[in-house]
C-alpha positions as a Markdown table, in Angstrom:
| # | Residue | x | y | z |
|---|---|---|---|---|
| 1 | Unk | 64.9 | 75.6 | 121.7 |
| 2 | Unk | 66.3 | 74.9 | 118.4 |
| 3 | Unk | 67.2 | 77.1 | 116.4 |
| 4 | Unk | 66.6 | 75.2 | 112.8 |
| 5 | Unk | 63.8 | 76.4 | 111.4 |
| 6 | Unk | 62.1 | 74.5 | 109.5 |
| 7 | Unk | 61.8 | 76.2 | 106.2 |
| 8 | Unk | 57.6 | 76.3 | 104.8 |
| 9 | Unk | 56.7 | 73.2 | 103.2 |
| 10 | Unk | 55.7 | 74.1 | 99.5 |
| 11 | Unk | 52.5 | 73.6 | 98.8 |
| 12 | Unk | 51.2 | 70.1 | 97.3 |
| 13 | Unk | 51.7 | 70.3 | 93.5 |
| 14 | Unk | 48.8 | 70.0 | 91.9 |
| 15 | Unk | 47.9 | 65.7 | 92.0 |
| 16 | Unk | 48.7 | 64.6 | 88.1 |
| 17 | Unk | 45.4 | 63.2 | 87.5 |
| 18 | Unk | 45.7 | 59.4 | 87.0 |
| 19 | Unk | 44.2 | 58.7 | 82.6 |
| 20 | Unk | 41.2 | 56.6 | 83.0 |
| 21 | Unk | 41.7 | 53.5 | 81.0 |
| 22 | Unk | 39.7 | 53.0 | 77.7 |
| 23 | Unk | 38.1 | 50.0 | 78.5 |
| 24 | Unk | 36.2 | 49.9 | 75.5 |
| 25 | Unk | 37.1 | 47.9 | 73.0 |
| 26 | Unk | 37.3 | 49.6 | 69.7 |
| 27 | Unk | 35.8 | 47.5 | 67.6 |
| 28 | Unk | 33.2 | 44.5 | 69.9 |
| 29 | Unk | 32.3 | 42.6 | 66.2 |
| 30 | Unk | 35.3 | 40.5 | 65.5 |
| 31 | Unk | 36.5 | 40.1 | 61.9 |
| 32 | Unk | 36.5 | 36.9 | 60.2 |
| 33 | Unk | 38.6 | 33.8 | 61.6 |
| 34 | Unk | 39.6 | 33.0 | 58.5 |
| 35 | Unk | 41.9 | 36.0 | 58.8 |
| 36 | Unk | 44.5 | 35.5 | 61.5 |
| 37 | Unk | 46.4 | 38.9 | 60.9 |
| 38 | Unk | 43.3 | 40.7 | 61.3 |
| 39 | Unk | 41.6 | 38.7 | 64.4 |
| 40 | Unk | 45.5 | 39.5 | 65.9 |
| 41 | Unk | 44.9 | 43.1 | 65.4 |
| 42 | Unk | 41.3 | 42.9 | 67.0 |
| 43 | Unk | 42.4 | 40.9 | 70.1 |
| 44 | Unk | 45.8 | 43.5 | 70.3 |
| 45 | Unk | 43.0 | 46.0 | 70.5 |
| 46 | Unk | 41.2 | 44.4 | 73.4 |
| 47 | Unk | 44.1 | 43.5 | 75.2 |
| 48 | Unk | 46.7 | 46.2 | 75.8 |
| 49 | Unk | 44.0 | 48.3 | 78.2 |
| 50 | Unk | 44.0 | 45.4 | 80.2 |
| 51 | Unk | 47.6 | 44.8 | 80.9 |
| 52 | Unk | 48.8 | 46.1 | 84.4 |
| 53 | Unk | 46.0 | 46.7 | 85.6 |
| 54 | Unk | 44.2 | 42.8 | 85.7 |
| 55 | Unk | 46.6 | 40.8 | 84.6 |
| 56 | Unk | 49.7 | 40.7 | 86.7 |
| 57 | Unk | 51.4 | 37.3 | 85.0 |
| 58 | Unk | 51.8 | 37.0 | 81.5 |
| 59 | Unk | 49.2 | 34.1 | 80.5 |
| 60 | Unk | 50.4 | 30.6 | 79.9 |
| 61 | Unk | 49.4 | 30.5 | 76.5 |
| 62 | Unk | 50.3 | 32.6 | 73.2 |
| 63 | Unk | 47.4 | 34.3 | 71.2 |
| 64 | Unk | 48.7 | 32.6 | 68.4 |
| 65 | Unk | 48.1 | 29.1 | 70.0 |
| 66 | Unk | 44.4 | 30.8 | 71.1 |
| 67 | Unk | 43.8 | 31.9 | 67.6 |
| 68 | Unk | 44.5 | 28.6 | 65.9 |
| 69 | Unk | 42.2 | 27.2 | 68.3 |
| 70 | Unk | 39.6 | 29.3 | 67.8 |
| 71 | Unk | 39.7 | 29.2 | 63.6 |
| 72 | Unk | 39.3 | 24.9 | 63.8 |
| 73 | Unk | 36.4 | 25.8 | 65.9 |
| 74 | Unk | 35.0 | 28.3 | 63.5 |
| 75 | Unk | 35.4 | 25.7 | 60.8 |
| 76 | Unk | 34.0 | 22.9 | 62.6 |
| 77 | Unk | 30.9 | 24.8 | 63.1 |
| 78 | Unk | 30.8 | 26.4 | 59.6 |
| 79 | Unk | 31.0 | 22.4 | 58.5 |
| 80 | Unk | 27.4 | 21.7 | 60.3 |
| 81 | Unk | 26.0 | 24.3 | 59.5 |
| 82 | Unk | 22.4 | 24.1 | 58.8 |
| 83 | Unk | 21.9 | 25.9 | 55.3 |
| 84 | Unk | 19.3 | 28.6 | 54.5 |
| 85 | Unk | 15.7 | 28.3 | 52.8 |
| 86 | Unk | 17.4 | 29.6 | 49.9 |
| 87 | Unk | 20.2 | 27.5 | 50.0 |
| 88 | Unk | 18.0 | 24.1 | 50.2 |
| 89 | Unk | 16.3 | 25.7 | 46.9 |
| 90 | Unk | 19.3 | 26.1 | 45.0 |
| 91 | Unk | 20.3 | 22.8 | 46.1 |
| 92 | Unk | 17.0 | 21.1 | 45.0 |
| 93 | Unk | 16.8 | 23.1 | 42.0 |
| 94 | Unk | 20.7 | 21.9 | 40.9 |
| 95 | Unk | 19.7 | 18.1 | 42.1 |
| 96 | Unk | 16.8 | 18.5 | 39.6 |
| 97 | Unk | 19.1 | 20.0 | 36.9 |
| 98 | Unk | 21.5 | 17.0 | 37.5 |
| 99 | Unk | 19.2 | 13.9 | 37.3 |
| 100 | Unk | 16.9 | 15.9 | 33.6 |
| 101 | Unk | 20.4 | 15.7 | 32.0 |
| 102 | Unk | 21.3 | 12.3 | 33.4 |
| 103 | Unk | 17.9 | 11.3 | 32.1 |
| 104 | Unk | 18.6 | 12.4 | 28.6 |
| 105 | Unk | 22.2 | 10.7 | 28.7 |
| 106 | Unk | 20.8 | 8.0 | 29.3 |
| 107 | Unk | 17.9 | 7.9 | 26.6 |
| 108 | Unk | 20.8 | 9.1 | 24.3 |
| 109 | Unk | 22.7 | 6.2 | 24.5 |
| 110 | Unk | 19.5 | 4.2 | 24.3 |
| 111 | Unk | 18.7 | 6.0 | 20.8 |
| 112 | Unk | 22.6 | 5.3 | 19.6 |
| 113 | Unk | 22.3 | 1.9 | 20.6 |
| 114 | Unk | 18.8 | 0.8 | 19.2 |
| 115 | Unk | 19.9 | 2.8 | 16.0 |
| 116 | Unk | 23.2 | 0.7 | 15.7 |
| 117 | Unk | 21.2 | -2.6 | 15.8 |
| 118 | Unk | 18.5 | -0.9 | 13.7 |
| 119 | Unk | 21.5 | -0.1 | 10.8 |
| 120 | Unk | 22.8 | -3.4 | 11.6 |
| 121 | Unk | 19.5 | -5.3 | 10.7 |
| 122 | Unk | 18.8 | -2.8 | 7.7 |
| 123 | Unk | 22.4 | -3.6 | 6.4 |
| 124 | Unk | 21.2 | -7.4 | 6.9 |
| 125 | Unk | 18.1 | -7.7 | 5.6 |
| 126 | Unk | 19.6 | -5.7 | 2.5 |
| 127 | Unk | 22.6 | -8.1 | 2.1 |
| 128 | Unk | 20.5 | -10.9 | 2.0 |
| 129 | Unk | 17.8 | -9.0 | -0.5 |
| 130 | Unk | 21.2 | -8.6 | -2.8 |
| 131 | Unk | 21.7 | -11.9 | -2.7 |
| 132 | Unk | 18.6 | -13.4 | -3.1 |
| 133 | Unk | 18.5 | -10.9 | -5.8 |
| 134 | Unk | 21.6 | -12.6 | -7.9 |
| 135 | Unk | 20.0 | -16.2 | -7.3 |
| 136 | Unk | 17.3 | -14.8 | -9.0 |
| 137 | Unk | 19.3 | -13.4 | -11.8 |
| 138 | Unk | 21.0 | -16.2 | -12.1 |
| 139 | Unk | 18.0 | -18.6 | -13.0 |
| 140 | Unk | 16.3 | -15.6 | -14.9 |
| 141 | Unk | 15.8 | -18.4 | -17.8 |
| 142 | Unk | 14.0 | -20.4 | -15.4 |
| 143 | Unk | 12.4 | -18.4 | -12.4 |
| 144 | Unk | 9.6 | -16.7 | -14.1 |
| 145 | Unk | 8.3 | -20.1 | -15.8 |
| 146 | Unk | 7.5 | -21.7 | -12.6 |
| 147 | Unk | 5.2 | -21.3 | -10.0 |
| 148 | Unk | 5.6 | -19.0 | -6.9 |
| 149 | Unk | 6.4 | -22.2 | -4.7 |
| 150 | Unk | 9.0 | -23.4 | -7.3 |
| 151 | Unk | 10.6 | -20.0 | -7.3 |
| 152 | Unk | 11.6 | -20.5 | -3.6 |
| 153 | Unk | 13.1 | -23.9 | -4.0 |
| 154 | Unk | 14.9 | -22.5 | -6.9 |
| 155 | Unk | 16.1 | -20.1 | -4.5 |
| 156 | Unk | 16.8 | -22.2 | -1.4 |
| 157 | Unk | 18.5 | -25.4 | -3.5 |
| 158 | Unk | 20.7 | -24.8 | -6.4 |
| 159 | Unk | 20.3 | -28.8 | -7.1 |
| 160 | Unk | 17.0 | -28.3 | -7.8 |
| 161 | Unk | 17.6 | -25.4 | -10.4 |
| 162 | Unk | 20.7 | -28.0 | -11.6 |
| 163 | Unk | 17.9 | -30.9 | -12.4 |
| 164 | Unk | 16.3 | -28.6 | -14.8 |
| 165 | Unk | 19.5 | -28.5 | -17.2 |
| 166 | Unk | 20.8 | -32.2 | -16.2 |
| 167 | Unk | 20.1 | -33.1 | -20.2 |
| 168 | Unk | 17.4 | -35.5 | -21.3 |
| 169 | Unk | 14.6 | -36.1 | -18.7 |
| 170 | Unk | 11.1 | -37.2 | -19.6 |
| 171 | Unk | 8.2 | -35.3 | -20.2 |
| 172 | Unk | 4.8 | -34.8 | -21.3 |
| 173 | Unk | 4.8 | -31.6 | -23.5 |
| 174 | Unk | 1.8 | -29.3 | -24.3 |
| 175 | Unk | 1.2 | -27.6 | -27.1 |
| 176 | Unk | -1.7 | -25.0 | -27.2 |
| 177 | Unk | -3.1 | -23.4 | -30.7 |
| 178 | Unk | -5.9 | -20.7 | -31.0 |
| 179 | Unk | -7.8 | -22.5 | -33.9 |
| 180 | Unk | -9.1 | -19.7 | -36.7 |
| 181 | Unk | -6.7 | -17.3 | -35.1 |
| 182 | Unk | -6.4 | -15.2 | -38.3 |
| 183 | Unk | -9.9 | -15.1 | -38.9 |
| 184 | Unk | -10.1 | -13.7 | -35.5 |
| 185 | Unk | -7.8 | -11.4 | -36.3 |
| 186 | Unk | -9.4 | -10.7 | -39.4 |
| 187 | Unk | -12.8 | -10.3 | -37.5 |
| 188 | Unk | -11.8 | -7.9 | -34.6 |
| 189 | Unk | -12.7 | -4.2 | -34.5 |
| 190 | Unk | -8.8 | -3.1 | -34.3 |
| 191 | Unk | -5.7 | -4.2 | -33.6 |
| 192 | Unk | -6.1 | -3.0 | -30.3 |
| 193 | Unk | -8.9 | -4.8 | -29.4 |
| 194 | Unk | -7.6 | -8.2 | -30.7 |
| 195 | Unk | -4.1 | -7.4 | -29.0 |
| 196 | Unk | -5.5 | -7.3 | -25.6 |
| 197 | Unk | -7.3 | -10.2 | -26.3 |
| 198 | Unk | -4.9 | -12.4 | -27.3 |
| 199 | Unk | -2.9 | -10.7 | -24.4 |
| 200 | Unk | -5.3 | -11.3 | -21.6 |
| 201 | Unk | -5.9 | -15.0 | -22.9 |
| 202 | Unk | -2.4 | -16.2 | -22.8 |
| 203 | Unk | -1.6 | -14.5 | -19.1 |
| 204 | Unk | -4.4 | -16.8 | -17.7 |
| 205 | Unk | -3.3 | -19.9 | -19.8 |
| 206 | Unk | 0.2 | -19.1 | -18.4 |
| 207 | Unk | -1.3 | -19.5 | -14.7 |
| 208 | Unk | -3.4 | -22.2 | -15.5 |
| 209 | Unk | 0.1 | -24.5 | -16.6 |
| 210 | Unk | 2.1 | -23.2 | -13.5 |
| 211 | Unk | -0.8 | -23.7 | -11.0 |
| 212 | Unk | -0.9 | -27.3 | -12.5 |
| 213 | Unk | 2.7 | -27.9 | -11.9 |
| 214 | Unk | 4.0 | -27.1 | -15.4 |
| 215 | Unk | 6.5 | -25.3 | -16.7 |
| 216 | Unk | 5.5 | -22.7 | -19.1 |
| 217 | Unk | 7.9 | -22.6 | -22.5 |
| 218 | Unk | 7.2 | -19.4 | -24.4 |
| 219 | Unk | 4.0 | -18.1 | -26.1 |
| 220 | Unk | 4.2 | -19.1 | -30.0 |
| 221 | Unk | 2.6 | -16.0 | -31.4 |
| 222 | Unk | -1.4 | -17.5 | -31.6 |
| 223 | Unk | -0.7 | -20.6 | -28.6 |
| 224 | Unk | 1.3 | -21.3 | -26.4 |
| 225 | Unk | 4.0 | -24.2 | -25.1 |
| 226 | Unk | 4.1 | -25.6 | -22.2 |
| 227 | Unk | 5.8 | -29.3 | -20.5 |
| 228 | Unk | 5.3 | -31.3 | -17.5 |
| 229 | Unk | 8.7 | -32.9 | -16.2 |
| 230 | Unk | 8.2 | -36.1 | -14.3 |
| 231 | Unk | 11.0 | -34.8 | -12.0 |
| 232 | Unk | 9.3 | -31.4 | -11.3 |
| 233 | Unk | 5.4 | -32.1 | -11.7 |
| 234 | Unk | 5.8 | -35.8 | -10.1 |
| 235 | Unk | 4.4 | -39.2 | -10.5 |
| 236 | Unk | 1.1 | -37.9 | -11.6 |
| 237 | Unk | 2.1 | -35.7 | -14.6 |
| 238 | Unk | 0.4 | -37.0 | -17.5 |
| 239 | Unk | -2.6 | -36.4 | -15.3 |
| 240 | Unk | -1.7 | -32.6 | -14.4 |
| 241 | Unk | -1.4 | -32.2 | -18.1 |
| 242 | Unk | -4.8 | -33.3 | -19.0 |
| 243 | Unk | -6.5 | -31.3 | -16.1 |
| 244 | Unk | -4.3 | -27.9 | -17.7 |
| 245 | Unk | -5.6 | -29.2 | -21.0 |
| 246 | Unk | -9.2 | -28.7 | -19.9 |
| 247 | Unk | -8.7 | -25.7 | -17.8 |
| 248 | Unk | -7.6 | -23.9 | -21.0 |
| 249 | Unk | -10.5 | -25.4 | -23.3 |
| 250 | Unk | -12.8 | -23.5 | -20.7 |
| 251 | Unk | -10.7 | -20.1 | -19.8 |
| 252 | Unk | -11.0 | -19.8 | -24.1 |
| 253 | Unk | -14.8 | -20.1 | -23.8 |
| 254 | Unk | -15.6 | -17.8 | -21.0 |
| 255 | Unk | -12.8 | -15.1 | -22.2 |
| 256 | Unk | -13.8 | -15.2 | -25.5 |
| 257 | Unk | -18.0 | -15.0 | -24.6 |
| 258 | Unk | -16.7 | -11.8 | -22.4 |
| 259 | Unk | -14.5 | -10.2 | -25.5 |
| 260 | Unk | -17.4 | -10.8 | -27.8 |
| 261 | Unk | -17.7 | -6.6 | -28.1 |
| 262 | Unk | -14.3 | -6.8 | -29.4 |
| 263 | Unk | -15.5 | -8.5 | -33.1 |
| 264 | Unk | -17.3 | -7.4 | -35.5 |
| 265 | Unk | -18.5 | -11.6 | -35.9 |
| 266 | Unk | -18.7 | -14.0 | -33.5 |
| 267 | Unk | -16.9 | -17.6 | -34.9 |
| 268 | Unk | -18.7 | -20.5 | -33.3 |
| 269 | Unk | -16.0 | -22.8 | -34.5 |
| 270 | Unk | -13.1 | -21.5 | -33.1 |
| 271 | Unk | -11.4 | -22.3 | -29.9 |
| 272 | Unk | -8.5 | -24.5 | -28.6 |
| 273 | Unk | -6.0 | -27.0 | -30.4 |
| 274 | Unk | -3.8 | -28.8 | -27.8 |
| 275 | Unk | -1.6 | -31.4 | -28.4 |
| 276 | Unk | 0.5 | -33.8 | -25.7 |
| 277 | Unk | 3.4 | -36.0 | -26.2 |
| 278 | Unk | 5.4 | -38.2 | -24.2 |
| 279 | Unk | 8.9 | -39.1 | -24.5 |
| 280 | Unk | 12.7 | -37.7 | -23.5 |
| 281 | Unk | 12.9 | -34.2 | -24.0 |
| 282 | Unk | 16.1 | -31.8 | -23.8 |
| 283 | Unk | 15.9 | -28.6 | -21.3 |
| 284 | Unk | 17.9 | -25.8 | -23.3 |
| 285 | Unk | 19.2 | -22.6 | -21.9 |
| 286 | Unk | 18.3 | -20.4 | -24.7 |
| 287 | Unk | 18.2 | -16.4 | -25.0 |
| 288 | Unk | 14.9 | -16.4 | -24.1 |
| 289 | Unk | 14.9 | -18.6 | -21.2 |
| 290 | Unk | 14.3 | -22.2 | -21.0 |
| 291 | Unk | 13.2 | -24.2 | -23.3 |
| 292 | Unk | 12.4 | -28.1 | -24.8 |
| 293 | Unk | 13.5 | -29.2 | -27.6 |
| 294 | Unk | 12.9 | -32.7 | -29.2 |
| 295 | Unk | 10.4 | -35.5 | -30.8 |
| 296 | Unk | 7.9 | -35.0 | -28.4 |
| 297 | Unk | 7.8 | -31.3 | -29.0 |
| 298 | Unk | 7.2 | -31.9 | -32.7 |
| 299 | Unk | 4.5 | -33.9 | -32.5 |
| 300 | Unk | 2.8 | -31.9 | -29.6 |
| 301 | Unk | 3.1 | -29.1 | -32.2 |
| 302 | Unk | 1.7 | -31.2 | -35.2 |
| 303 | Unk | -1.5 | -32.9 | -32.9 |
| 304 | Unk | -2.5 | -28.8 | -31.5 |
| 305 | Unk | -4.3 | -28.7 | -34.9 |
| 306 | Unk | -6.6 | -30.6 | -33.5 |
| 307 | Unk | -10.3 | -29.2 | -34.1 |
| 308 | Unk | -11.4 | -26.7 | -31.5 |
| 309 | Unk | -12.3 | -28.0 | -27.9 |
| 310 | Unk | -10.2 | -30.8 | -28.3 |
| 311 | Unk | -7.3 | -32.6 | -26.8 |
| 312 | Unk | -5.6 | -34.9 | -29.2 |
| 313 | Unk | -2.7 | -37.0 | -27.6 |
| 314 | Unk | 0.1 | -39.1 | -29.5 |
| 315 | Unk | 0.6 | -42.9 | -28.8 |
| 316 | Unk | 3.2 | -42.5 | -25.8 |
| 317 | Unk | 1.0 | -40.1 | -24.0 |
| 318 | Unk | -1.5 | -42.7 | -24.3 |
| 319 | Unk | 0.4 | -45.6 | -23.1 |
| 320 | Unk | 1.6 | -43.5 | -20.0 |
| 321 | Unk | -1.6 | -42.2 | -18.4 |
| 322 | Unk | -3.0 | -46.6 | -19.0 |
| 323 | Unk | -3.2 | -45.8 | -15.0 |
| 324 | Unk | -5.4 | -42.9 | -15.5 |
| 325 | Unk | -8.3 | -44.8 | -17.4 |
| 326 | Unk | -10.8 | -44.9 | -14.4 |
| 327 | Unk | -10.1 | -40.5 | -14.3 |
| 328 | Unk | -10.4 | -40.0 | -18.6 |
| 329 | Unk | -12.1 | -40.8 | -21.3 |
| 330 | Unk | -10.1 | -41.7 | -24.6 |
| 331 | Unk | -11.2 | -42.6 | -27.9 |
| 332 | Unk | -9.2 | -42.8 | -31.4 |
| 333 | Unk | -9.0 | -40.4 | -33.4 |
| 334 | Unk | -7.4 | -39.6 | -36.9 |
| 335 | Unk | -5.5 | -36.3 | -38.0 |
| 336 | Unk | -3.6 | -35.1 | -41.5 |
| 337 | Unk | -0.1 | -33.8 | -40.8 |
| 338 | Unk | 1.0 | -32.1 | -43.6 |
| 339 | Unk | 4.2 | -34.0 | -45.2 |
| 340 | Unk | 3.2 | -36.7 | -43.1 |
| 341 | Unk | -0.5 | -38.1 | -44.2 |
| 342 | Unk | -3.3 | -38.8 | -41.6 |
| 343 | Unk | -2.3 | -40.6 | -38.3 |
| 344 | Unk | -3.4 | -42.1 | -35.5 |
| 345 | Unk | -4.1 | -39.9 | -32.4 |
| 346 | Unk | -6.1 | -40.3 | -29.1 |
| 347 | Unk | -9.2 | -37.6 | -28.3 |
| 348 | Unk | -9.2 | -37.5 | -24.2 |
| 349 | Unk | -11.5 | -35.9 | -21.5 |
| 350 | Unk | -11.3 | -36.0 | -17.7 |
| 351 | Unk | -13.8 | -38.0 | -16.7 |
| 352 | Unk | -13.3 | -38.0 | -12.5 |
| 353 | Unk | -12.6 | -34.7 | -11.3 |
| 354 | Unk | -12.2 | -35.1 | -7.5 |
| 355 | Unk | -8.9 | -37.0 | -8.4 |
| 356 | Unk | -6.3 | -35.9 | -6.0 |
| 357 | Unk | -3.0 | -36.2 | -8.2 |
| 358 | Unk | 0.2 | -36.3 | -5.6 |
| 359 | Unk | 2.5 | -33.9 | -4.7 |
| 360 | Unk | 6.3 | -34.1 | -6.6 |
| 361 | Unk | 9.1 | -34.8 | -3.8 |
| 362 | Unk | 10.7 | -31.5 | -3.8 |
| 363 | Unk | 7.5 | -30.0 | -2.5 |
| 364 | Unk | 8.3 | -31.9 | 1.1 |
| 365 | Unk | 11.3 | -29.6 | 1.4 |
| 366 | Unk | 10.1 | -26.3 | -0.3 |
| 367 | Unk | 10.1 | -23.3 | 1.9 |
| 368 | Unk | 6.9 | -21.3 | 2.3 |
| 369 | Unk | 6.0 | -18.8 | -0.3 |
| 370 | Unk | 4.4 | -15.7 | -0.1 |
| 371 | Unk | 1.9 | -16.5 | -2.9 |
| 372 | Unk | 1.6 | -20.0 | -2.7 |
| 373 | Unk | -1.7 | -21.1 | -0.5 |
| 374 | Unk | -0.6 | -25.0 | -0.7 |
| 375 | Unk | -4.4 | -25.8 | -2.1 |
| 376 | Unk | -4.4 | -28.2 | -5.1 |
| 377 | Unk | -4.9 | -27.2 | -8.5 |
| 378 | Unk | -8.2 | -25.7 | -9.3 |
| 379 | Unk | -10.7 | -28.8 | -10.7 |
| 380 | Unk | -12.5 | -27.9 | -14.1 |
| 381 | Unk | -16.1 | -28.3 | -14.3 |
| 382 | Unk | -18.2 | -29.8 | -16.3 |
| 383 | Unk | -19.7 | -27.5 | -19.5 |
């Protein structure tokens, strides 16, 4: 029997109990992927209480290579995805924003443009209002004694405004005198009265000579003077004369049976002198505008003193409206010029007044006027 003894075996130490792995992750939301450094501290987290005791290789792939991954993921879904109620308001609301202000752009630049043109035809129409006001400047000797049609010729053609101070052109010339005017004067209830009578009677004798394809020459204190140009009034203008001639006989009568308040007597005798010559005249630019000078003017002046109501005409007048004699009447006639002795003068009516006297050649080129209604001159009647 052996002799070893075996010596007590010590009691079992007490067993170190084995720590129970934490397998709870500390934190189980993740934080953003658009953070590496802190989705590396969250996966460190869930990792280490794993090692040893699952994992027995190290994995084939780095965290880094898992993380990179996993953020192109994130963004590819954060790239689709569907926005909110909220969003799709804002969005509309913005899109509504956007296309009000590219509405108002574009009625901006709509405005600035139609106001460019708009200065662009105001700075037109006013260059040519300049200029047609320096044409009419120009003929201020001549535009006011024509008619409104005339005035537009003037305008358009400066070799119609040239023919007008060419020299010597022939002409019938009229010469109107109120017979008895200083009795009527002398017979008015004022000056004032008689003023605007004499005023009023020489603005409608003034339209009556332009409407009839005259020229009106200046009013001579108690008549006025007045010629026909054969270039201006045309072919027919010893007949235009005449039918002015009678025009005025009667706008006497009616304005002086309306102005009959204005006298303190009424003159039965009184009335209209005119006188018409025929011959060359010269057109002079004078100070007060234009006007004729020459023989026939002198004798137009001379034959006005014929009695009242009449229309006395000189021996070339007579000869030139020969072609007229189925339209007027004509019979002789004798007057005393003072200096001079009694001569031989023609007393003339219109007989036919449907006569349609023709129209001068710069008429077919004139350009429309305003005021001008293209009607031939108003016919007299028969008193």
């Amino acid at each position: 029997m052996s002799s070893d003894k075996r010596k007590p075996r010590d009691p079992d130490p007490t067993p170190t109990p084995t720590p129970t792995p934490d397998l709870t992750p500390k934190s189980t939301t993740p934080p953003p992927f658009t953070d590496p450094s802190a989705y590396l501290e969250w996966m460190a987290a869930r990792k280490n209480p794993f090692e040893g005791l699952f994992l027995k290789t190290p994995p084939s792939f780095s965290v880094s290579e898992a993380l990179k991954a996993i953020i192109q993921t994130n963004n590819s879904l954060t790239s689709t995805t569907i926005p909110s109620p909220q969003e799709r308001r804002r969005e509309m609301q913005l899109r509504t924003e956007l296309d009000r202000v590219r509405q108002q752009l574009e009625e901006t630049v709509e405005r600035i443009a139609k106001n460019e043109h708009a200065r662009e035809e105001s700075a037109s129409k006013l260059k040519e209002e300049l200029d047609r006001y320096r044409a009419i400047e120009g003929l201020s000797f001549l535009y006011s004694k024509v008619s409104s049609d005339a005035q537009s010729m003037l305008i358009a053609d400066k070799s119609f405004a040239s023919k007008f101070l060419e020299g010597e052109s022939n002409a019938f010339v009229v010469s109107i005198d109120i017979r008895r005017s200083t009795e009527l004067m002398l017979k008015a209830r004022s000056a004032k009265q008689f003023a605007a009578f004499i005023f009023q009677l020489c603005v409608e004798l003034e339209a009556i000579i332009k409407n009839c394809g005259g020229v009106f020459d200046t009013f001579t204190g108690d008549g006025v003077l007045a010629f026909f140009p054969e270039f201006y009034s045309g072919e027919h203008a010893g007949y235009l004369a005449l039918l002015a001639a009678n025009l005025a006989h009667k706008a006497f009568r009616d304005h002086y049976l309306k102005c009959r308040n204005a006298f303190t007597t009424v003159l039965k005798d009184t009335g209209l002198g005119i006188g018409i010559d025929f011959g060359k005249v010269h057109l002079l630019k004078a100070p007060g505008g234009l006007t004729v000078v020459g023989p026939p003017v002198v004798y137009a002046c001379r034959l006005s003193g014929a009695p009242a109501g009449r229309t006395f005409l000189n021996q070339p007048a007579f000869e030139q409206i020969g072609s007229l004699g189925g339209h007027c009447y004509a019979r002789e006639a004798e007057l005393e010029i003072k200096h001079e002795g009694p001569i031989l003068c023609y007393d003339v009516e219109l007989t036919n007044l449907n006569f349609n006297p023709a129209a001068p050649a710069w008429k077919s080129s004139a350009p429309p006027s305003e005021d001008s209604d293209n009607s031939p001159p108003a016919q007299p009647q028969q008193s």
